[in-house]
C-alpha positions, 0 to 999 in steps of 0.5 A, spaced: 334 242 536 337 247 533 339 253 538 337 260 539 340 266 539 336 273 541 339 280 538 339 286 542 340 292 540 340 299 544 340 307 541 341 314 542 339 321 539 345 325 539 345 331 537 351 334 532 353 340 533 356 345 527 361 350 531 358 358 532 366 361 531 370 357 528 378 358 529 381 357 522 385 350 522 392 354 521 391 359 526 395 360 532 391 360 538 391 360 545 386 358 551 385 362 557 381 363 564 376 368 565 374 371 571 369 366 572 374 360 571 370 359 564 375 358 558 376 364 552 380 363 546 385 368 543 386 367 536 387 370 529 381 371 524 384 369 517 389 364 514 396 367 514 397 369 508 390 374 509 391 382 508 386 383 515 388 378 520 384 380 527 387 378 533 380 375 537 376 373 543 372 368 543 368 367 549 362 365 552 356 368 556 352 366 563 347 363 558 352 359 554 351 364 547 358 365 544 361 371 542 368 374 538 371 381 540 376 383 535 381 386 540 384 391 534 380 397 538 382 395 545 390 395 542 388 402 538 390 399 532 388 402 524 385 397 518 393 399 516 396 395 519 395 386 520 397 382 525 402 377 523 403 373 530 401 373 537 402 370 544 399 370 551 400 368 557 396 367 564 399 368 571 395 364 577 392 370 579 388 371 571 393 376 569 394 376 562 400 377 558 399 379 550 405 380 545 403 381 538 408 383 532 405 387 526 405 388 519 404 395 515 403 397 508 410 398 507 412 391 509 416 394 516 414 390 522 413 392 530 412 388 536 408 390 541 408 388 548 401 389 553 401 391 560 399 385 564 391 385 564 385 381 566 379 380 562 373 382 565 367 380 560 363 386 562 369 390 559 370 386 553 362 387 550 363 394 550 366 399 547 370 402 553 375 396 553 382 399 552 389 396 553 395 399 554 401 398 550 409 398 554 412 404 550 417 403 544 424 404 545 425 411 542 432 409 537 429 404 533 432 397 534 434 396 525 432 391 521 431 383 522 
């Protein structure tokens, strides 16, 4: 008598899902808290050797509707200039610390510092977001 031998086999639907924002593979970004301990991305918008590289939040609502802010506005930035490099930092109590370096036209670059802020997300959908650089040094420091 041979033997018998049952197969069984079991499934799931899962649903795939394709990113709403993606950040370009070569870019340099960093992972955050909000005010609400939910998670937001800083990162540049454009591959490296881009000419409009953007320093972005990308952040998601109450409802889980995702969202990018371009900070150029917030920092009083001009379409002259393209970010080169940026990092950021969080302290426990949600302070952030943000440093980039830009690049102009005629290829001179500048670092910019950020007085430490917190994120507030009503603040970031609006227009009224602003951030505040720490003052330059007033001899410039020479070339690198």
């Amino acid at each position: 008598m041979m033997p018998t031998a049952s197969i069984t086999s079991a499934s799931e639907l899962m649903t795939n899902y394709a990113a709403a924002t993606a950040v370009p593979p070569s870019s340099h970004f960093v992972a955050l808290l909000d005010e609400y301990e939910k998670p937001m991305v800083f990162c540049l918008s454009e591959t490296r050797n881009s000419t409009n590289d953007k320093l972005q939040v990308i952040k998601e609502d109450d409802d889980g509707n995702r969202f990018i802010t371009d900070l150029a506005n917030a920092l009083g930035l001009t379409s002259a200039v393209r970010i080169t490099a940026f990092d950021v930092k969080q302290a426990a109590d949600k302070r952030i610390f943000l440093v980039f370096a830009v690049e102009t036209a005629n290829e001179e670059s500048s670092l910019y510092i950020v007085k430490p802020f917190r994120v507030l997300t009503e603040l970031l959908l609006s227009d009224n977001f602003k951030l505040q650089c720490v003052a330059p040094p007033k001899n410039k420091m020479g070339r690198v």
